[in-house]
C-alpha positions as a Markdown table, in Angstrom:
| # | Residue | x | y | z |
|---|---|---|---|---|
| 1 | Unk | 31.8 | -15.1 | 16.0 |
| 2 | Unk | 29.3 | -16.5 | 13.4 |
| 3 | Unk | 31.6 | -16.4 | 9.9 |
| 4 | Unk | 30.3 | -19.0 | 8.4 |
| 5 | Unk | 27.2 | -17.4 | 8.4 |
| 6 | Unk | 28.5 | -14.0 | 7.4 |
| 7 | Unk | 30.3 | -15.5 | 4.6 |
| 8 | Unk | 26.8 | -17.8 | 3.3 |
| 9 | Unk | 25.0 | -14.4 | 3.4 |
| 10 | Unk | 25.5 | -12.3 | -0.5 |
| 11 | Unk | 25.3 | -8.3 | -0.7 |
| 12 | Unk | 22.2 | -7.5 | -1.2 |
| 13 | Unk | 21.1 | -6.3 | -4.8 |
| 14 | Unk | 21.2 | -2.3 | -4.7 |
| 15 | Unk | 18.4 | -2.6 | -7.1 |
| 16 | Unk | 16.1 | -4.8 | -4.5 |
| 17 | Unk | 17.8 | -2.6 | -1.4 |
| 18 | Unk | 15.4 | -0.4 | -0.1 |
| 19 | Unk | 17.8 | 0.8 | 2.2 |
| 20 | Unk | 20.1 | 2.1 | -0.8 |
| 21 | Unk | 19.6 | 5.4 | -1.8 |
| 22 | Unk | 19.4 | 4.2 | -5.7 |
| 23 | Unk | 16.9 | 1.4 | -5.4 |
| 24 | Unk | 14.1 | 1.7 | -7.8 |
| 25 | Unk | 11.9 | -0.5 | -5.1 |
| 26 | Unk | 11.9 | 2.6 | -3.1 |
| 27 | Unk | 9.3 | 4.2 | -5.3 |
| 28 | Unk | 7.7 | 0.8 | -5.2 |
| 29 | Unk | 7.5 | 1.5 | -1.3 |
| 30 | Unk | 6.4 | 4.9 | -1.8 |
| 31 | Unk | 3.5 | 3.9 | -3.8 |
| 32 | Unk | 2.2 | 1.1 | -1.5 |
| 33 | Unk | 3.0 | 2.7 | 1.8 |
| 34 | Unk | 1.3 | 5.8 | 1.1 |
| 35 | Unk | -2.0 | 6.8 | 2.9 |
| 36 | Unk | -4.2 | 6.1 | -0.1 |
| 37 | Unk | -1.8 | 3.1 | -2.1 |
| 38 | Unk | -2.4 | 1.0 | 1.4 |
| 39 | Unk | -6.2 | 2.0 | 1.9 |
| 40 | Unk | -6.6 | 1.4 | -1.8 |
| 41 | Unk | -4.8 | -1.9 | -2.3 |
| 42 | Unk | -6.6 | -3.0 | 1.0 |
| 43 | Unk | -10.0 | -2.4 | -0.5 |
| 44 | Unk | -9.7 | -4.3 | -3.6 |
| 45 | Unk | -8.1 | -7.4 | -1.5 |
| 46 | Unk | -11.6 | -9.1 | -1.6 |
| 47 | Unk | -12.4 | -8.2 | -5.0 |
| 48 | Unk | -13.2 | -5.8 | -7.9 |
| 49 | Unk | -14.4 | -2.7 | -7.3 |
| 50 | Unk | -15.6 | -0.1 | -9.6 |
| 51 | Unk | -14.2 | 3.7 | -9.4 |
| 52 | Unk | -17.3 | 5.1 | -7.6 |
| 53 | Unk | -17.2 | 2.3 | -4.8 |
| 54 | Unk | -13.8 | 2.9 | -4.4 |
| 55 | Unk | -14.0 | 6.5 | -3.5 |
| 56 | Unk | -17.0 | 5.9 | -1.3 |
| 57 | Unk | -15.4 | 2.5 | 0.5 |
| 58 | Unk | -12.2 | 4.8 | 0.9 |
| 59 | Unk | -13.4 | 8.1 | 3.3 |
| 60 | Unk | -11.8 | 11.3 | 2.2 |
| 61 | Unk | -10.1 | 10.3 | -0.9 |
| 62 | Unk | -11.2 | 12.7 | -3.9 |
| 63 | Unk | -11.4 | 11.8 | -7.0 |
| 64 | Unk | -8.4 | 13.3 | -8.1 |
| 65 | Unk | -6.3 | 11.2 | -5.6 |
| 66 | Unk | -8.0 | 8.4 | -6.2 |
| 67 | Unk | -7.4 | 8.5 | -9.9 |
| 68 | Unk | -4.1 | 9.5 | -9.8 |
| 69 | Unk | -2.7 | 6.7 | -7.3 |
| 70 | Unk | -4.9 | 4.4 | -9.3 |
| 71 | Unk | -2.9 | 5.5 | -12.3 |
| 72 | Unk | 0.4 | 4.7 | -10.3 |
| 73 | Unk | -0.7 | 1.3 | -8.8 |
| 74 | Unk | -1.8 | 0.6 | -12.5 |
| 75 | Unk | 1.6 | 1.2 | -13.5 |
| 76 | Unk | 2.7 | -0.1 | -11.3 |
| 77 | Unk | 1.4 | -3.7 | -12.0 |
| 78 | Unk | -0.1 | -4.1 | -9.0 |
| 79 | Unk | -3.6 | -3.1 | -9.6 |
| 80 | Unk | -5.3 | -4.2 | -13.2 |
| 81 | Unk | -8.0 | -1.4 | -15.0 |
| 82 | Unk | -10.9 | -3.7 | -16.5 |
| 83 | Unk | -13.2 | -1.7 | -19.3 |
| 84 | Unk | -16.8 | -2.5 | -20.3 |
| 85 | Unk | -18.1 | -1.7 | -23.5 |
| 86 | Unk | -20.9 | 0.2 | -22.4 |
| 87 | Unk | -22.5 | 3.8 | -22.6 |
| 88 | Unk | -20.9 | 5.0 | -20.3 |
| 89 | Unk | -18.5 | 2.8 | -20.0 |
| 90 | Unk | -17.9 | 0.6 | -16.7 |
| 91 | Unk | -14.2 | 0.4 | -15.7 |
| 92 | Unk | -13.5 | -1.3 | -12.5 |
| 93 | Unk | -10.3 | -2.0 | -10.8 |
| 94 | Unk | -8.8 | -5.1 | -9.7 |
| 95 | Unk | -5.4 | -6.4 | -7.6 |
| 96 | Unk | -2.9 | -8.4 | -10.2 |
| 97 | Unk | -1.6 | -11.4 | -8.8 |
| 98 | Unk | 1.2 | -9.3 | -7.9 |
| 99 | Unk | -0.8 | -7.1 | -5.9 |
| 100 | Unk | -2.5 | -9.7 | -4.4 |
| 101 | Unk | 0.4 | -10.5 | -2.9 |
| 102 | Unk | 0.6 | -7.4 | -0.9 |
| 103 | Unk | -3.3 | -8.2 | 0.7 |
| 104 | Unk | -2.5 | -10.7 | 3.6 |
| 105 | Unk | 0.4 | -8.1 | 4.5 |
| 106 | Unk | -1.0 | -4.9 | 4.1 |
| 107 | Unk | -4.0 | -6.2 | 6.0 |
| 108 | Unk | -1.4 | -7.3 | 8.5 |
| 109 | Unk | -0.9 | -3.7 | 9.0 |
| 110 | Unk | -4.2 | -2.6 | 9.2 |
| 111 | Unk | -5.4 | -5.0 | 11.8 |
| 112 | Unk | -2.2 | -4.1 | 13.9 |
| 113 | Unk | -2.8 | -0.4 | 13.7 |
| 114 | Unk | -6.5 | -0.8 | 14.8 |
| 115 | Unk | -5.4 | -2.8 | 17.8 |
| 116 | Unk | -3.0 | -0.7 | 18.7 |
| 117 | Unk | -4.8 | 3.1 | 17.6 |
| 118 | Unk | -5.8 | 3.5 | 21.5 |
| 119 | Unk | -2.2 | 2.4 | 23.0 |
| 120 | Unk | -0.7 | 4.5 | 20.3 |
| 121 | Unk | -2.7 | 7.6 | 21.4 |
| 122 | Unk | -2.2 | 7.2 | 24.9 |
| 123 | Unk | 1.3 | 7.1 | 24.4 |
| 124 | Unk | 1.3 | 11.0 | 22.6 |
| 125 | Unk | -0.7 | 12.5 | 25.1 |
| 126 | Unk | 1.7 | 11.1 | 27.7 |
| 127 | Unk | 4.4 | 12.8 | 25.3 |
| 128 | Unk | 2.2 | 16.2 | 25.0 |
| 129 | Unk | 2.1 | 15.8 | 29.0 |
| 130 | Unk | 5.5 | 15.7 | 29.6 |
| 131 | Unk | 6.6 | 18.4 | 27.1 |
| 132 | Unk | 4.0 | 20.5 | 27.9 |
């Protein structure tokens, strides 16, 4: 019996506890987990990108989604919205040193899901086997 340790450890704060059904950092979560926040925030890890190269780096993303998690991340503080005077003008997108934060993880997760797309597959059709 570890008390000592138990006892060093504090509560966590419901409004960091993701696992609490109040936290505000769930909506952080939600924005950053989700199909296009990851893809998104993984494409701007090694730099700038305007809109259109966004959308065309990021396959199947319209520009509706696009703009709209763009809007979110943006509110977020985790992506920065640069404008050039210009006619028309060039807006370009960039991670905030907050966001940047989220690049070495995030790619984490990429890399691990590539390595392990075919072991992953394998694994449902063994599923689909057996239940079918």
């Amino acid at each position: 019996m570890d008390v000592g340790v138990q006892a060093a450890r504090k509560a966590p704060d419901a409004a960091s506890d993701v696992f609490n059904s109040d936290c505000p950092g769930r909506t952080v979560l939600d924005h950053v987990t989700s199909r296009w926040g990851v893809l998104i925030l993984a494409s701007l890890r090694e730099g700038p990108l305007r809109f259109y190269e966004l959308r065309d780096r990021i396959g199947g993303i319209s520009e509706k989604m696009l703009s709209q998690n763009l809007r979110v991340l943006v509110r977020d503080g985790l992506v920065a919205r640069e404008v050039e005077p210009a006619l028309p003008p060039k807006v370009s997108y960039r991670l905030t040193p907050l966001g940047g934060g989220l690049g070495v993880p995030l790619q984490g997760l990429l890399d691990w899901i590539a390595a392990h797309t075919h072991d992953i597959m394998a694994a449902q059709r063994e599923q689909d086997a057996a239940q079918g």
